[in-house]
N, C-alpha and C positions, 0 to 999 in steps of 0.2 A: 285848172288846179288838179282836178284827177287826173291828166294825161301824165301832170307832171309827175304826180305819186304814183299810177301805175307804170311808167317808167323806170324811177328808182327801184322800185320792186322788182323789176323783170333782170335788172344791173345787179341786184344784191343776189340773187336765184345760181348766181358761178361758182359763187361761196359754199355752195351743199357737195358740188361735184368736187371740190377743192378740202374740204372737210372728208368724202369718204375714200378721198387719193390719199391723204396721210392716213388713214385709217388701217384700211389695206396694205398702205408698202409697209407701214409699220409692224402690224399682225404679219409678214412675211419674216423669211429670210434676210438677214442684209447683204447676200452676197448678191441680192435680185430686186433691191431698192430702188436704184435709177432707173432700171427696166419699169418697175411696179409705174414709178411716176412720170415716165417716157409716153408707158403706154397710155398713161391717163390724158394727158395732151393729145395725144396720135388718136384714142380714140373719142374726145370732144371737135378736133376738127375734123376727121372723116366722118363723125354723126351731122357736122350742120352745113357740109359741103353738099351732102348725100341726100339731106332732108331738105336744104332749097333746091335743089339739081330734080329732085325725081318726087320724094316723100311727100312736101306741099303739096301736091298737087293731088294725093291719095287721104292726106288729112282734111285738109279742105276748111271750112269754117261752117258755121252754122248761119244757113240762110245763103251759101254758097250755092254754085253746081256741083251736081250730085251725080253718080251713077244710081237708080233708082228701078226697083219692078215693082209688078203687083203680086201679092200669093194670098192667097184663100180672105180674098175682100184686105189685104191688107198691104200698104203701100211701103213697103223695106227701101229705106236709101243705106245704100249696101258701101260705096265708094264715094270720095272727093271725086267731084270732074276738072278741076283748074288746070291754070295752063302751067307748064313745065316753066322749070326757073325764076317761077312766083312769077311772069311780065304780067299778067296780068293783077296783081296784087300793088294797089299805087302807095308807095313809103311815104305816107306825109301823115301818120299817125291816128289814122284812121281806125277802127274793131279790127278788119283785115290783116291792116302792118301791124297792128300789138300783137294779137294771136300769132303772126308767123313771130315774131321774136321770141316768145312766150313756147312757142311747139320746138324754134332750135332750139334753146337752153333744154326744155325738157327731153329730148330726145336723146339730148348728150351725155343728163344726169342718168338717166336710162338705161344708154351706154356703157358708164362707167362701171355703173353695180355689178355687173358679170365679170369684170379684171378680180373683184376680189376671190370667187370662187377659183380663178385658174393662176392665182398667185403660184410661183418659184415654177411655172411649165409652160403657162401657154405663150405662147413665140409671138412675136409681133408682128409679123407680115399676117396671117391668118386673125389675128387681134382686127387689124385695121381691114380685111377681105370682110369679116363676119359685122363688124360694124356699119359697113356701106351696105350690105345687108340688112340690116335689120335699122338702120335708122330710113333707109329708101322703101323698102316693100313692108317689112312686119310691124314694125310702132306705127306705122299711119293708119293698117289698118282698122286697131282698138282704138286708136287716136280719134278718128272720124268717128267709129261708131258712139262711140260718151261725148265728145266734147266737139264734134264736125255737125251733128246733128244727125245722125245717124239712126240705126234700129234700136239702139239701148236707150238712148237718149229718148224714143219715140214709143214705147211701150205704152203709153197711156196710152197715145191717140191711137194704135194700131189694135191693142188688146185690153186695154179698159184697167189695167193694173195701175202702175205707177212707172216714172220715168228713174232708171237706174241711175241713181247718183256715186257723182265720187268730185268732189269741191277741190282737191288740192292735189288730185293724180295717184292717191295709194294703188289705182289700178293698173291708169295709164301709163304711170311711169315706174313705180315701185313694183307693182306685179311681174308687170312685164320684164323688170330686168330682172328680178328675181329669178323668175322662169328660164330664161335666157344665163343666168348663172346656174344653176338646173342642169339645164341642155349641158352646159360647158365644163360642171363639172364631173359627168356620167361619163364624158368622151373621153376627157382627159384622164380619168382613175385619179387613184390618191398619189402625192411623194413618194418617194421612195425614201424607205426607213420606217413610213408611217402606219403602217402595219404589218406586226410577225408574218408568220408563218399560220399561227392558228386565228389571225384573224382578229388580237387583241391591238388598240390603238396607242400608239406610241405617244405622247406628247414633246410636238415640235413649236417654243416657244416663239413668240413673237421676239422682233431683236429691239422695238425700241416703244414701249407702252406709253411712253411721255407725247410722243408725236400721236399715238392714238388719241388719246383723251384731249390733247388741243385740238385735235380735227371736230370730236366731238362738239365745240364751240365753236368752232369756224362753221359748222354745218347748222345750227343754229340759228345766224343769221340767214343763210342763203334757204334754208327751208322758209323762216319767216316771209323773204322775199318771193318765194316760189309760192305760197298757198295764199298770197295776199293778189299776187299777180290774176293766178289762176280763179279766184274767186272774184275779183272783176272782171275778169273780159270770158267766161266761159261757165258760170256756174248761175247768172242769172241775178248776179244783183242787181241793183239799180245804181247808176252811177251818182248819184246825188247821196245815196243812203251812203256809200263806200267809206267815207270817212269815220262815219261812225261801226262800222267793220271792224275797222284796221284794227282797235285797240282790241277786241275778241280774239282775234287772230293771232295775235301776239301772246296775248296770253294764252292761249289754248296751245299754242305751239312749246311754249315755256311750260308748261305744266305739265302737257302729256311728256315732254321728255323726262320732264325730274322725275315724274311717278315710275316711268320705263325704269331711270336709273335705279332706282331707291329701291324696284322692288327686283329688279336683280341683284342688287349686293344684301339684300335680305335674302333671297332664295339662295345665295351661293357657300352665305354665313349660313345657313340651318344643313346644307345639303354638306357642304365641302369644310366646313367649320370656319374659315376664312373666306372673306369677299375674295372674290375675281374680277382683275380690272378688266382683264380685255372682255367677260362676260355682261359689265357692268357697263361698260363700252356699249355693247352692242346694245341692251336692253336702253340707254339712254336714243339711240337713233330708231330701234325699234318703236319708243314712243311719237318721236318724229312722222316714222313712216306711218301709224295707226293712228294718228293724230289725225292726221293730212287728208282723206277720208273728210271727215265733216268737216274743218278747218273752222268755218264762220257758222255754222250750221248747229252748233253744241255747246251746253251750259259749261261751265267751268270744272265743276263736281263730274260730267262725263265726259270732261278731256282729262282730269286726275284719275277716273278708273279703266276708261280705255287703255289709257298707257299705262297704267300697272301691270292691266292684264297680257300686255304687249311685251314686255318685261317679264312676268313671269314664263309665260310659252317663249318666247325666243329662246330664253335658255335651258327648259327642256326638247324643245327643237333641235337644237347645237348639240344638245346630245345624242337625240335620238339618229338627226343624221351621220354623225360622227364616229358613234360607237355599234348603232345598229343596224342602220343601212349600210356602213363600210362609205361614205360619201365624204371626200375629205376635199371640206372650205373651210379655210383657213382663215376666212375674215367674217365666218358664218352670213354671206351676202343671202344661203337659202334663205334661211330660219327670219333674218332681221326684213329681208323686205319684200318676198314670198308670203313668209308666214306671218309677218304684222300686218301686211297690207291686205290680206286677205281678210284676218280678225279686224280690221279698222274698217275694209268694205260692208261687212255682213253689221257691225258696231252701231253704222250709221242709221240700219234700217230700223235700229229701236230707237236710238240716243239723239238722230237731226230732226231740227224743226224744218228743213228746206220746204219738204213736202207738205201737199195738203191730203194727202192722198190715208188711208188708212193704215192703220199700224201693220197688218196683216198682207197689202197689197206692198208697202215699201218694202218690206222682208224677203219678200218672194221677187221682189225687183233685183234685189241686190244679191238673190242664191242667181234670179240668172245672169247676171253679169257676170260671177265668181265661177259659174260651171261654164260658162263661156270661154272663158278666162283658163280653166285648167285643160276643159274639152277639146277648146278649138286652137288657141295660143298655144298652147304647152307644144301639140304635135306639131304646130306647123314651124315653132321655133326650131324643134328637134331635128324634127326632118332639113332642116334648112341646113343645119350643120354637119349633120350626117352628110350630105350633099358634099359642102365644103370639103366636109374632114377628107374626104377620098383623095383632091385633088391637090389640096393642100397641107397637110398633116398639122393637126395643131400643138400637138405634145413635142419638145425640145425633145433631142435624140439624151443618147445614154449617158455621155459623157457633160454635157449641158445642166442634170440633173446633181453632176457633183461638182461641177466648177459653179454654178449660179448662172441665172440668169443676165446677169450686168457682162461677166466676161465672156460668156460664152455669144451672145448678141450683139452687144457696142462695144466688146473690145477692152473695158476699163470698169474700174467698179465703182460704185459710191464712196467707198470710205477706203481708200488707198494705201493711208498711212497706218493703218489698224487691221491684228488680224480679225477676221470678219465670219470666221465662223470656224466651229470642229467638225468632223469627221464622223463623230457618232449617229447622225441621222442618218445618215447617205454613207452604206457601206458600198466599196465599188465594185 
């Protein structure tokens, strides 16, 4: 019976990557719609072609083989040791073959988040180059260390603290892309139009806000499916108890989002007089991603204030990178699952019961995971692309920026019969 429910959960978990594909091409352009949702397929099967072909084998599972040393009395399992192309991983549904189902999806979801920071520019040959990247070499490695059994994961036995948690991936999967939207949007600079001359921000609408906020429900489910997955086969429950999980999970996933939404369109109504949907948007998946952090792990009352608080910082986040840093994302992928997932990491270390560990050593678990996470990830995402970027340029050329995305790549646009956009953002 659990094989059969964490199955379905692992099947519902496409729905989230599928939810922040209309998100994204919707907060875009429409001249770069089909491209937005091109790329989103292009980059879910180069993330799990890339992630059973090489990545497996560096996430590994817990209680796998390991790359492992000793340093100062203490035993680091650093790296997955498996073999290439999962042969050694047998598919008859086993911990092994769910974890690898459970590691493609996530890596794909992963994946995805960073399309929306490079929405109307970044090109899709370098999309799917930086993808086989990072779902083969850089997610396996945060991958392993939380959830492979790795050094995060092993803090108590090694240093007497406590064991870094994250129950439904705010770090593994939500950080990380967030970062990796970070990396993509610093390469790529802003739109052009999108900011003067002296530096002030333009506002370039989204073309279709209705496709956003149904994403927003489509993601919904597939988050349900994704922290329900991940909290049986990788967070330590017991497989007997799971059933009595499920109903927590659901709820907690359902509430941190309403709270996200509800207390963005309250921030946006004091700040801007009027709610903001596509802000309102985001604060609903920002709940999502700060949720997902303790997933099964937190009372009711702190999955409603988690995500409030996920909710309100997203949308001073969006601004702060937007208008102050001069960072122009368009689907705010930093702010929603950077910076939620960060507040949901650190969240956990007061609000989960996972731990038996003391208030004070889960705190300190969870800053090192988070300075892990911006110390060691951040650069090495950067660098990676920096790399890339020389050989492959990721920014569409000049002319690309004023035809859109859709004609300037596949030739044809989303919406044919309709004119599809003006001239005022994109002077030529």
């Amino acid at each position: 019976m659990n094989l059969i429910v964490c199955l379905l959960c692992i099947l519902l978990s496409p729905l989230a990557a599928a939810g922040l594909a209309l998100i994204h091409q919707g907060l875009g352009r429409s001249r770069s719609a089909a491209h937005a949702m091109l790329a989103t397929l292009c980059a879910l099967a180069v993330a799990a072609i890339a992630f059973v072909l090489i990545g497996a084998s560096w996430a590994g599972y817990a209680g796998g083989a390991a790359h492992s040393f000793q340093s100062g009395g203490a035993h680091l399992n650093w790296l997955g040791n498996e073999a290439l192309l999962a042969r050694n991983i047998p598919l008859d549904g086993s911990l092994p073959s769910l974890v690898l189902c459970l590691q493609t999806f996530s890596v794909g979801l992963a994946a995805v988040i960073p399309l929306s920071a490079g929405t109307d520019r970044w090109r899709l040959a370098p999309i799917c180059l930086a993808t086989a990247i990072f779902a083969g070499f850089i997610y396996p490695v945060f991958a392993h260390w939380v959830w492979g059994g790795g050094w995060l994961s092993q803090l108590a036995t090694n240093f007497g603290i406590a064991p870094f948690q994250d129950a439904g991936g705010a770090g593994v999967i939500q950080v990380t892309g967030g970062l990796m939207a970070l990396s993509v949007a610093w390469l790529l600079g802003p739109r052009r139009g999108k900011y003067t001359e002296d530096g002030m921000a333009t506002a370039i609408p989204g073309h279709n806000i209705v496709l956003v906020l149904f994403g927003c429900l489509i993601a919904l489910v597939g988050w349900i499916g994704l922290e329900s997955a991940a909290s049986m086969l990788v967070s330590g429950i017991a497989p007997e108890s799971f059933p009595g999980r499920i109903t927590g999970i659901i709820l907690n996933a359902v509430l941190s989002a309403s709270a996200g939404c509800l207390a963005a369109v309250l921030t946006t109504q004091i700040r801007y007089r009027k709610p903001d949907a596509s802000l309102s948007a985001n604060g609903w998946i920002a709940g999502l991603v700060a949720g997902s952090a303790a997933s099964a792990f937190i009372s009711l009352a702190a999955a409603i204030f988690i995500g409030a608080i996920a909710g309100v910082l997203t949308t001073y986040l969006v601004e702060l990178f937007e208008l102050r840093l001069l960072i122009d994302d368009p689907g705010g992928a930093i702010s929603v699952h950077a910076g939620a997932g960060i507040w949901g990491l650190l969240a956990f270390g007061v609000f989960g019961t996972h731990s038996t560990a003391t208030l004070g050593n889960q705190i300190l678990a969870q800053w090192i995971g988070v300075a892990t996470l911006v110390g060691f990830m951040l650069p090495l995402i950067h660098a990676s692309n920096l790399l890339l970027n020389r050989f492959v340029p990721y920014r569409v050329d000049r002319d690309g920026d004023w035809q859109g995305m859709d004609i300037r790549e596949l030739g044809a646009g989303a919406y044919p019969e309709f004119v599809i956009h003006a001239d005022e953002f994109v002077p030529r």
